[in-house]
DRENDO-1510 file (C-alpha; in Angstrom, 1 decimal, always signed):
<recs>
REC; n; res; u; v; w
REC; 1; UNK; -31.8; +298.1; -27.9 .
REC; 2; UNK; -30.0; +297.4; -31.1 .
REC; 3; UNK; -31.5; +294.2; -33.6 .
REC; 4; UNK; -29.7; +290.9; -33.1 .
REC; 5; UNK; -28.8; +291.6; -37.1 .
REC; 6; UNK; -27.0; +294.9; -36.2 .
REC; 7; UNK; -25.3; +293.1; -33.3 .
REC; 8; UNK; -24.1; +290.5; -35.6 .
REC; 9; UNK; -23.1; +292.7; -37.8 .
REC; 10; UNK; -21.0; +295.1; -35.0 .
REC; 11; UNK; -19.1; +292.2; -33.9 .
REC; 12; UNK; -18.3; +290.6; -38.0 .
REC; 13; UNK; -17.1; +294.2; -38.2 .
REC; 14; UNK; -15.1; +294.6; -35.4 .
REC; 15; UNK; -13.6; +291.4; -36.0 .
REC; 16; UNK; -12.4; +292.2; -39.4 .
REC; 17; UNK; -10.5; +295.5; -37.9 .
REC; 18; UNK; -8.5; +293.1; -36.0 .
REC; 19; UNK; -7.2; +291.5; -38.6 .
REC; 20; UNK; -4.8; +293.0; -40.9 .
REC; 21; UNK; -1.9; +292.0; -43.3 .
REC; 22; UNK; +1.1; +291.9; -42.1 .
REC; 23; UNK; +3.6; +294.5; -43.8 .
REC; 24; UNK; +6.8; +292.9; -41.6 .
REC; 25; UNK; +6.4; +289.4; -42.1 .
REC; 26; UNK; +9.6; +289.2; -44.1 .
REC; 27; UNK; +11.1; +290.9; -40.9 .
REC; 28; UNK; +9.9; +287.7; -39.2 .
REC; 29; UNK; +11.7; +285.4; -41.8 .
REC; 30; UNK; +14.8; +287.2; -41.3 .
REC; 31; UNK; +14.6; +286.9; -38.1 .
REC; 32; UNK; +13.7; +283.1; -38.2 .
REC; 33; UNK; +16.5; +282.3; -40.3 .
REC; 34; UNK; +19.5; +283.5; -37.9 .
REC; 35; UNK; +17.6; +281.5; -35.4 .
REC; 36; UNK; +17.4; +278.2; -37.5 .
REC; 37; UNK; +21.9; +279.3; -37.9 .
REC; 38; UNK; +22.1; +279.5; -34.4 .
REC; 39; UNK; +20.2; +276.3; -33.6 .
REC; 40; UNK; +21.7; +274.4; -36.6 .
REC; 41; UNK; +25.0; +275.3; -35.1 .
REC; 42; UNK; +23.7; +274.3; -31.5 .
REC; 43; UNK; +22.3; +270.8; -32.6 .
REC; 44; UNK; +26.1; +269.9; -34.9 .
REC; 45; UNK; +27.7; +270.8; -31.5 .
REC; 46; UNK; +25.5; +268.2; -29.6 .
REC; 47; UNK; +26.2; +265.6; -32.3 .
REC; 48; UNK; +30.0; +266.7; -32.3 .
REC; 49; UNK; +29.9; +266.3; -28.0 .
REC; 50; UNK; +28.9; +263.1; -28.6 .
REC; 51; UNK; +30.9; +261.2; -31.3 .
REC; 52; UNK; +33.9; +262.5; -30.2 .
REC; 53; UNK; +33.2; +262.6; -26.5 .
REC; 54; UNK; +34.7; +266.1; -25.8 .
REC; 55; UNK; +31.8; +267.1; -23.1 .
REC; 56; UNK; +33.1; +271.0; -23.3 .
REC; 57; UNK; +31.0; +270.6; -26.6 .
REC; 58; UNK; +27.1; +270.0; -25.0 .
REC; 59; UNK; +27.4; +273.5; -23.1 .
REC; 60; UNK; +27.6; +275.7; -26.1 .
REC; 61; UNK; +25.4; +273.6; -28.1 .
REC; 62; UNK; +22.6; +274.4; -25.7 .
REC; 63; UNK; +23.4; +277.9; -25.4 .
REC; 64; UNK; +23.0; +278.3; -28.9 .
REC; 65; UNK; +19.8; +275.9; -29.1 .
REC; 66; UNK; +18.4; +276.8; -25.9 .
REC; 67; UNK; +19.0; +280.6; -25.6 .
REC; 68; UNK; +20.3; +282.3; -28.9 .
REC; 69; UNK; +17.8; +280.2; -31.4 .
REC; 70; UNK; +15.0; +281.1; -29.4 .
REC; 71; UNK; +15.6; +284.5; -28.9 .
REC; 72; UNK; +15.1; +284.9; -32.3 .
REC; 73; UNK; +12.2; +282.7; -32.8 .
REC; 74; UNK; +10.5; +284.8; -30.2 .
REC; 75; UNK; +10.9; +287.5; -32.0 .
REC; 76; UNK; +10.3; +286.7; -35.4 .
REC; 77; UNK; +6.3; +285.6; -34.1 .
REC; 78; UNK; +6.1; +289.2; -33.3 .
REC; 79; UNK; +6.1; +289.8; -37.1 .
REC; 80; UNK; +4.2; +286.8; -39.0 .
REC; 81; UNK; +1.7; +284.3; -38.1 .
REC; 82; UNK; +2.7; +280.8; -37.6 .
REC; 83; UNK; +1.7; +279.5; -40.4 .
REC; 84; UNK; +4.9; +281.1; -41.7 .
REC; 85; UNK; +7.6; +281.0; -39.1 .
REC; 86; UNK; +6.8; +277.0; -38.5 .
REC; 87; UNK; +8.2; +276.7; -42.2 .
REC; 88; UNK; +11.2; +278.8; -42.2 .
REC; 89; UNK; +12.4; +275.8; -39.7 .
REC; 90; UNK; +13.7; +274.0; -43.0 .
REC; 91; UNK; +16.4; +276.5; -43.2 .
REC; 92; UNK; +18.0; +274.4; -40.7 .
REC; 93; UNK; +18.2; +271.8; -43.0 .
REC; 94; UNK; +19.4; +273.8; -45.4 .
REC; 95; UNK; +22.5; +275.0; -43.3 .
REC; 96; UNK; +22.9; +271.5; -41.7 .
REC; 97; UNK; +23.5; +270.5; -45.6 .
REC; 98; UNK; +25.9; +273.0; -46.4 .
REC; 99; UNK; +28.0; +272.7; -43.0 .
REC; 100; UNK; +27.8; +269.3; -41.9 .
REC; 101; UNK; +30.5; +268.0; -44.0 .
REC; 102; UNK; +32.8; +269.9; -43.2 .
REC; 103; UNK; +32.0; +270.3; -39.6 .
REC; 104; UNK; +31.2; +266.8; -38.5 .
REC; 105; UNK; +32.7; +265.3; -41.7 .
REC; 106; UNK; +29.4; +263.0; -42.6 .
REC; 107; UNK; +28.7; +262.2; -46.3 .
REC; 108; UNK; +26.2; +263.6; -48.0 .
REC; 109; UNK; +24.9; +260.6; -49.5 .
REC; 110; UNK; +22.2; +260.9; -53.1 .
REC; 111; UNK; +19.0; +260.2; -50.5 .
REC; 112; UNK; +20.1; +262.8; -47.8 .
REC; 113; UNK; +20.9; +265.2; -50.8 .
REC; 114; UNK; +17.3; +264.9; -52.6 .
REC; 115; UNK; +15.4; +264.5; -49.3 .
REC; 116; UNK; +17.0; +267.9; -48.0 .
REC; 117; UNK; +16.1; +269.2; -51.5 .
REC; 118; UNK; +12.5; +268.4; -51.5 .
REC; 119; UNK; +12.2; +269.2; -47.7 .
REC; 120; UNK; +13.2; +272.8; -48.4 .
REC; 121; UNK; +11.5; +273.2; -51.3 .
REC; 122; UNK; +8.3; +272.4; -49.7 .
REC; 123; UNK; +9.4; +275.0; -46.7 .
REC; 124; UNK; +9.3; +277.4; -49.3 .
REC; 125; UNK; +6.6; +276.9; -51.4 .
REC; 126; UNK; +4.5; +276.3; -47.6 .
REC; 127; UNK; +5.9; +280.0; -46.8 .
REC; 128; UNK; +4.7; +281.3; -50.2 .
REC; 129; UNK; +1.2; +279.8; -50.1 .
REC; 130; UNK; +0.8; +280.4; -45.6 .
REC; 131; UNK; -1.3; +283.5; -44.2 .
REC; 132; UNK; +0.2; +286.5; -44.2 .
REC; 133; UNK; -2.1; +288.1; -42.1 .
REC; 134; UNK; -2.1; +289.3; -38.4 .
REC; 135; UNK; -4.9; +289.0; -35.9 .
REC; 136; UNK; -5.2; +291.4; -32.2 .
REC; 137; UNK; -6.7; +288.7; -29.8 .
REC; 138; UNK; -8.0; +289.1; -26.3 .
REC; 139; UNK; -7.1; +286.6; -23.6 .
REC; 140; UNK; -10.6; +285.4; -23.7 .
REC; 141; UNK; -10.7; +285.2; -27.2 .
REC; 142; UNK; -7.4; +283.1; -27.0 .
REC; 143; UNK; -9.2; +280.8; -25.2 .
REC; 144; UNK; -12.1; +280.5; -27.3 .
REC; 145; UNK; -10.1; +280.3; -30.0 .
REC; 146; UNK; -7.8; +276.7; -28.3 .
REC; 147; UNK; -11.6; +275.0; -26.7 .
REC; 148; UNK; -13.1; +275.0; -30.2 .
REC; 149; UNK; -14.4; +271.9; -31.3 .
REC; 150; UNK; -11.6; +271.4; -33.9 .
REC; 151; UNK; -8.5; +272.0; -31.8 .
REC; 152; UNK; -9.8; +269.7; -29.3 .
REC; 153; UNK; -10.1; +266.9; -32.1 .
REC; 154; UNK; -6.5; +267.9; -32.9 .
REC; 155; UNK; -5.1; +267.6; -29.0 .
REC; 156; UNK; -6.8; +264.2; -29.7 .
REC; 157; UNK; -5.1; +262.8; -32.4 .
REC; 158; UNK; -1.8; +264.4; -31.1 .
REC; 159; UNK; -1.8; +262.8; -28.3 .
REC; 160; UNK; -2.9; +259.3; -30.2 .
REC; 161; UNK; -0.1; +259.8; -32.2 .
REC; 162; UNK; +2.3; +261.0; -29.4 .
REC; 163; UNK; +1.6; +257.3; -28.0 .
REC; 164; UNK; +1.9; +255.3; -30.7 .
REC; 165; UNK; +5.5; +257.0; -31.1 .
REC; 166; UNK; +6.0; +255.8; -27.9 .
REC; 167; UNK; +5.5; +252.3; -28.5 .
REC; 168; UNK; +8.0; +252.3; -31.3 .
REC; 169; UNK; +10.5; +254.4; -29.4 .
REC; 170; UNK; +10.1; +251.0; -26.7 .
REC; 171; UNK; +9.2; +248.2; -28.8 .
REC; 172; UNK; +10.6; +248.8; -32.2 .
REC; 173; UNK; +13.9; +248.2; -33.6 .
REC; 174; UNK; +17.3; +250.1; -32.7 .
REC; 175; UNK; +16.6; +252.7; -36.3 .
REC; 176; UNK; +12.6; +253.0; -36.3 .
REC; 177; UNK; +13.0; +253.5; -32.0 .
REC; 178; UNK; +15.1; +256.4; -32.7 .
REC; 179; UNK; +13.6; +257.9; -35.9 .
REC; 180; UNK; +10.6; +258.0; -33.9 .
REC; 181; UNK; +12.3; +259.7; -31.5 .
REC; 182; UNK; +13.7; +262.5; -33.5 .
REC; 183; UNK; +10.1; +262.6; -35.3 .
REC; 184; UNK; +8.1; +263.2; -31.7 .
REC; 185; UNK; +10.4; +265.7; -30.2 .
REC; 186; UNK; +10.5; +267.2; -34.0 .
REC; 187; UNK; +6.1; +267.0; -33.7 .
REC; 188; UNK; +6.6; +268.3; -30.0 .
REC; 189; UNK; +8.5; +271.8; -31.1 .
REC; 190; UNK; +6.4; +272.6; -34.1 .
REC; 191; UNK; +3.2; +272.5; -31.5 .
REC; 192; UNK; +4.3; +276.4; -30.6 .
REC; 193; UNK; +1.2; +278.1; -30.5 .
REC; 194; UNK; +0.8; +278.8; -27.4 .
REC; 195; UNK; +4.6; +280.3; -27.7 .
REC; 196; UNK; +2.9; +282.9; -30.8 .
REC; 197; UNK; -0.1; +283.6; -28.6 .
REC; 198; UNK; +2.5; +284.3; -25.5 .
REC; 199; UNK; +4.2; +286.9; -27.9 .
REC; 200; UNK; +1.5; +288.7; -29.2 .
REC; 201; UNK; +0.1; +289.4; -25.1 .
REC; 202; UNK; +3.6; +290.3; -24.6 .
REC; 203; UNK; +3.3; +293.4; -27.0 .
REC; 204; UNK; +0.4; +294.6; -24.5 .
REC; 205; UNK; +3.6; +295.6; -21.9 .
REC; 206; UNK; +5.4; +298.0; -24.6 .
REC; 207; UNK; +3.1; +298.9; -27.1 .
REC; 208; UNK; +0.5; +301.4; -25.9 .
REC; 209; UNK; -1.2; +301.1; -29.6 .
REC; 210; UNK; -2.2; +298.3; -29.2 .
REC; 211; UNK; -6.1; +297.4; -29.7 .
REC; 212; UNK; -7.9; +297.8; -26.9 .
REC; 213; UNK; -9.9; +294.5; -27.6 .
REC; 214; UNK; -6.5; +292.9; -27.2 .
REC; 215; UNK; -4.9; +294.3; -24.2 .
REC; 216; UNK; -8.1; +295.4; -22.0 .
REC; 217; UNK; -7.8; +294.2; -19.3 .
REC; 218; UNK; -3.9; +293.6; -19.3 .
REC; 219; UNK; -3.3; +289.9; -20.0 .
REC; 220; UNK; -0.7; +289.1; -17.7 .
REC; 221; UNK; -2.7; +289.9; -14.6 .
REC; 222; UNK; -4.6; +286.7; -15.4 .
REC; 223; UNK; -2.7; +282.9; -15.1 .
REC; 224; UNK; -3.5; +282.6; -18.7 .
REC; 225; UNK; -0.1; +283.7; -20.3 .
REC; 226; UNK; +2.4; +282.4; -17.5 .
REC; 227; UNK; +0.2; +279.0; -18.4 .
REC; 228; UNK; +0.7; +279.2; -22.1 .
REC; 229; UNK; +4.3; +279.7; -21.2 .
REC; 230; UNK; +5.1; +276.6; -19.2 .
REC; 231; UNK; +3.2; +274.6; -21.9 .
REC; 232; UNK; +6.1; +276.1; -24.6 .
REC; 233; UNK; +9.2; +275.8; -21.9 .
REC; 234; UNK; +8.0; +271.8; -21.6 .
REC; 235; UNK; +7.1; +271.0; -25.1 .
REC; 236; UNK; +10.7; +273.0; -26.3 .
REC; 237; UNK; +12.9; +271.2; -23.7 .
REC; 238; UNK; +11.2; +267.3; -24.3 .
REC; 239; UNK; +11.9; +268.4; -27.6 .
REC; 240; UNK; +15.8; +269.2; -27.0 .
REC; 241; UNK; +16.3; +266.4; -25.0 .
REC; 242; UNK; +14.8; +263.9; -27.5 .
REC; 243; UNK; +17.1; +264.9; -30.0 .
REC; 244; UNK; +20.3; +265.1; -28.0 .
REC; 245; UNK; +19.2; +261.5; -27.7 .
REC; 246; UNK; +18.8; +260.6; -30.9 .
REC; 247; UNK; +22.1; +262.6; -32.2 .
REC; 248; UNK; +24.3; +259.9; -30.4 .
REC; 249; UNK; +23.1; +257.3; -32.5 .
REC; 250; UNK; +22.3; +259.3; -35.9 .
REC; 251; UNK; +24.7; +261.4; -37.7 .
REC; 252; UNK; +23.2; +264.7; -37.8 .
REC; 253; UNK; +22.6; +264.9; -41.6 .
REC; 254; UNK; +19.6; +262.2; -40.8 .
REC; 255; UNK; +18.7; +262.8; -37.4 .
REC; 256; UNK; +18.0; +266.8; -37.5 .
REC; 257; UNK; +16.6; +266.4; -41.2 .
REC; 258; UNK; +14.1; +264.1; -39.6 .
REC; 259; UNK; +13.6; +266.2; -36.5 .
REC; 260; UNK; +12.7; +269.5; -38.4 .
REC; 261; UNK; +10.8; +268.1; -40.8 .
REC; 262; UNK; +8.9; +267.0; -38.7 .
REC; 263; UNK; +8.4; +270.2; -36.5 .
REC; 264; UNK; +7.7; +272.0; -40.1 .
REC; 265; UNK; +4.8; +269.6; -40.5 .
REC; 266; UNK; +3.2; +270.0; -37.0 .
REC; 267; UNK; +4.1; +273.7; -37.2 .
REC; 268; UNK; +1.8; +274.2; -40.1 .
REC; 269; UNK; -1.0; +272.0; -39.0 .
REC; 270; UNK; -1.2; +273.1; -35.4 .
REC; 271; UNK; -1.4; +276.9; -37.3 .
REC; 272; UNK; -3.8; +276.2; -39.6 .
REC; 273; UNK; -5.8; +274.0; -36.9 .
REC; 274; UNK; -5.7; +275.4; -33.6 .
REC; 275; UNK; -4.7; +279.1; -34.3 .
REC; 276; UNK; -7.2; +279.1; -37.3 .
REC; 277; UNK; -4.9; +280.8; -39.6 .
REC; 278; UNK; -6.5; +278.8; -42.4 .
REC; 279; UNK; -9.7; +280.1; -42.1 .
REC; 280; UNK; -10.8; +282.9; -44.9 .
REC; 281; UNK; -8.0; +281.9; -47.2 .
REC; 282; UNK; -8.8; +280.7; -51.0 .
REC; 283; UNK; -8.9; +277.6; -52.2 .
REC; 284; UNK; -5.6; +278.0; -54.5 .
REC; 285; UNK; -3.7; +279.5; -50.8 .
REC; 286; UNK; -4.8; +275.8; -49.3 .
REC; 287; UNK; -3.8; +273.7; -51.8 .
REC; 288; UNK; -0.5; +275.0; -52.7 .
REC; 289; UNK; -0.1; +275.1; -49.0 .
REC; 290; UNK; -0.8; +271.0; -49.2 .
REC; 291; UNK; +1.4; +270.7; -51.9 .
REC; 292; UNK; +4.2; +272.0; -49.4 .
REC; 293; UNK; +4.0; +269.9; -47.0 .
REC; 294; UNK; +3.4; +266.8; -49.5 .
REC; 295; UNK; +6.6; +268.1; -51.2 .
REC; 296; UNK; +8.3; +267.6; -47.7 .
REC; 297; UNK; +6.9; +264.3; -46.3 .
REC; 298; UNK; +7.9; +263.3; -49.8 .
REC; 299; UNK; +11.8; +264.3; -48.6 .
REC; 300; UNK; +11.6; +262.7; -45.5 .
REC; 301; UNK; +10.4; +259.6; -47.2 .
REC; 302; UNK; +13.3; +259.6; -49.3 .
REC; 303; UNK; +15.5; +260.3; -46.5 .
REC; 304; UNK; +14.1; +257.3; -44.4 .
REC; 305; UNK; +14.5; +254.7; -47.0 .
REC; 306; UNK; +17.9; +255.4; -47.8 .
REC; 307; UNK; +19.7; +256.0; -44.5 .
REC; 308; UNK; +19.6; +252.0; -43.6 .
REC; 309; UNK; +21.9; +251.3; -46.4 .
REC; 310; UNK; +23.8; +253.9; -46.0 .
REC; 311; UNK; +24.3; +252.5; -42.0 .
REC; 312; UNK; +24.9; +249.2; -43.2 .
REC; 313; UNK; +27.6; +250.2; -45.4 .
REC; 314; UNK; +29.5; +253.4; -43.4 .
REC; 315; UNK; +27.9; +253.1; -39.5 .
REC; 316; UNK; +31.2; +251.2; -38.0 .
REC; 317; UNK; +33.2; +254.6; -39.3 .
REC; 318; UNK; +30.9; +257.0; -38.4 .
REC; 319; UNK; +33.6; +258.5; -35.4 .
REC; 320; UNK; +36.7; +257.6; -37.2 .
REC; 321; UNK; +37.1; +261.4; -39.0 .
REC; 322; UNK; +36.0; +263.5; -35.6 .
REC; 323; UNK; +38.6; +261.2; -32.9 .
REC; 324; UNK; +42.1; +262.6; -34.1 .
REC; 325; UNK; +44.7; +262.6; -36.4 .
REC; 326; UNK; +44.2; +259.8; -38.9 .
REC; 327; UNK; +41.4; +258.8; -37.5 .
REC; 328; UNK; +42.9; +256.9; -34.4 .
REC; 329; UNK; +41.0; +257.3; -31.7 .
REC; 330; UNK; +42.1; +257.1; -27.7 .
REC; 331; UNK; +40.4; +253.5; -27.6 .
REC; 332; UNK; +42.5; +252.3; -30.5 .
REC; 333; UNK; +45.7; +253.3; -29.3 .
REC; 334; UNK; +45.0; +251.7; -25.9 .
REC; 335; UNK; +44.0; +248.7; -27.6 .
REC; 336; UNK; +47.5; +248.5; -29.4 .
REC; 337; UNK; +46.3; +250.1; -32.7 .
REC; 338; UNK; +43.5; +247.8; -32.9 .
REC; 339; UNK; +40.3; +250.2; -34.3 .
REC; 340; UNK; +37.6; +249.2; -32.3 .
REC; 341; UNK; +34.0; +249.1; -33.7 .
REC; 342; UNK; +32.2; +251.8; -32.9 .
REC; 343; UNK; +28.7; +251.1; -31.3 .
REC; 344; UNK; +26.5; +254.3; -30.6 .
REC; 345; UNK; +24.8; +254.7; -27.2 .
REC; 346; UNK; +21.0; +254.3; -27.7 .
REC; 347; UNK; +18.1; +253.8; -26.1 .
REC; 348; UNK; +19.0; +250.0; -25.7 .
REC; 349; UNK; +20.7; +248.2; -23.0 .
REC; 350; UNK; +23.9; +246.2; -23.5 .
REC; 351; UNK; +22.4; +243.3; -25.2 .
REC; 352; UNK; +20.0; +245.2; -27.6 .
REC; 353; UNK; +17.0; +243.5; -26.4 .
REC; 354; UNK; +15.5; +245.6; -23.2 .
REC; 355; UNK; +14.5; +248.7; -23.9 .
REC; 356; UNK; +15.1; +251.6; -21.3 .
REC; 357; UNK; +12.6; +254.3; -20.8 .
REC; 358; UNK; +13.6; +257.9; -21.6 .
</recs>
């Protein structure tokens, strides 16, 4: 019977072989970033559905953001840890910069610009600074790996925080109810790792080179992976809904700024914290890492300040250039030319007061 050291030992060193660096993570990037075009091109077609009430629009905008953006975000975790594809999500604010006004004509005001800027530098400075590295787990060892005691402290203060976005979604004003809104289903899709750990059983079914610690026995003969899947399809599609929501009363320029940079930040932390993928990484890794994510809550600090004033000044004209020629809308010509002022559905009733639950 072998020593307890040389057991130790065995097991630090079979451990180790599990992990390797990942020579295709930029396959994963690439990958990422025609799924952050599809979705940004999904979630402008949602916002375009409903300021100019065209319903043929909310169709395609979930096939792109429910099927096509996916697809590729599926894929991409095949090829780099999470702590690298949660980042890549600021590329959609990146395109929703560049297209936005021209697709849904919105102004891009000086705080949208800078907060966009500082958003996607801190995406890539996060991607630079995030764990390249790719780790063979077992089913078991996926479990271990979500009951530890620090992911359980993190389910904890996610769901605290989960509720106390709540409460301003219901109590708060019309602007904080809805940026809370975009910010939790933003929180709710960057919790993916039971989507990465999902993928990487999922290479047990085609890839007979797989470690044997990882696919023995085959994972999907246990409930484990079918579980980890409905966790993702409910988290994903709360998500999506929460920020069709908030697109009818935010142009998208705010509303899916807020919304990824938010799933950026929860991306990264749920990585670090529940998959571990912080763990063995030096000190300079972790704090340029920090800096990333400081660089965008910085941007969405920005981003929240100045969109009231912009609101104030431009939010009666926010449908004018998406309802026709000239900006005369059907309401306005029934009215007998009268523009009418545009009021965007929320989560209010008619009077503004009594909130609705979602």
């Amino acid at each position: 019977m072998l020593p307890l050291e040389d057991l130790l030992e065995a097991e630090r060193g079979r451990r180790l072989a599990m992990v390797s660096e990942s020579s295709h993570w930029w396959v994963g990037v690439l990958l990422d970033m025609l799924a952050t075009l599809a979705g940004t091109v999904g979630k402008q077609l949602l916002r375009l559905a409903a300021v100019s009430g065209d319903t043929r629009y909310y169709p395609l905008g979930l096939f792109c953001t429910a099927v096509i953006d996916p697809a590729f975000d599926l894929s991409a975790y095949s090829f780099a840890a999470q702590s690298i594809i949660a980042p890549c999500a600021g590329m959609v604010v990146v395109w929703n910069v560049l297209l936005a006004p021209y697709t849904l004509k919105e102004r891009l005001t000086p705080s949208r610009l800078r907060g966009a800027i500082l958003i996607c530098v801190g995406t890539i400075v996060v991607g630079l600074f995030g764990n390249h590295n790719d780790v063979d787990r077992s089913v078991k060892e996926y479990l271990e790996l979500f009951s530890r005691p620090v992911a359980i402290v993190y389910y904890v203060a996610f769901v605290a925080y989960s509720v106390a976005m709540v409460h301003v979604i219901l109590r708060r004003g019309r602007f904080a109810s809805n940026v809370a809104l975009g910010a939790l289903g933003g929180s709710l899709a960057g919790n993916m790792f039971t989507t990465k750990a999902v993928v990487e059983m999922a290479d047990c079914l085609y890839d007979s080179g797989k470690s044997e610690d990882g696919c023995e026995p085959n994972p999907f003969t246990t409930p484990t992976p079918y579980l980890f899947a409905f966790v993702s399809l409910s988290f994903a599609t709360a998500a999506l809904y929460m920020l069709a929501v908030g697109l009818r009363s935010f142009e998208g320029l705010f509303m899916i700024t807020v919304f990824e940079g938010f799933m950026i930040i929860f991306g990264a932390l749920s990585g670090l914290v529940v998959m571990g993928e912080g763990e063995g990484q030096l000190a300079l890794s972790l704090l340029g890492y920090a800096l990333g994510i400081g660089f965008i809550l910085l941007g969405l600090g920005i981003l929240c300040r100045g969109e009231p004033a912009f609101r104030q000044e431009f939010g009666s004209g926010e449908r004018a250039a998406l309802t026709g020629a000239g900006g005369a809308s059907a309401e306005c010509q029934a009215s007998g030319g009268e523009q009418p002022t545009y009021r965007p559905p929320t989560l209010y009733g008619a009077n503004g007061a009594t909130p609705q639950k979602l």
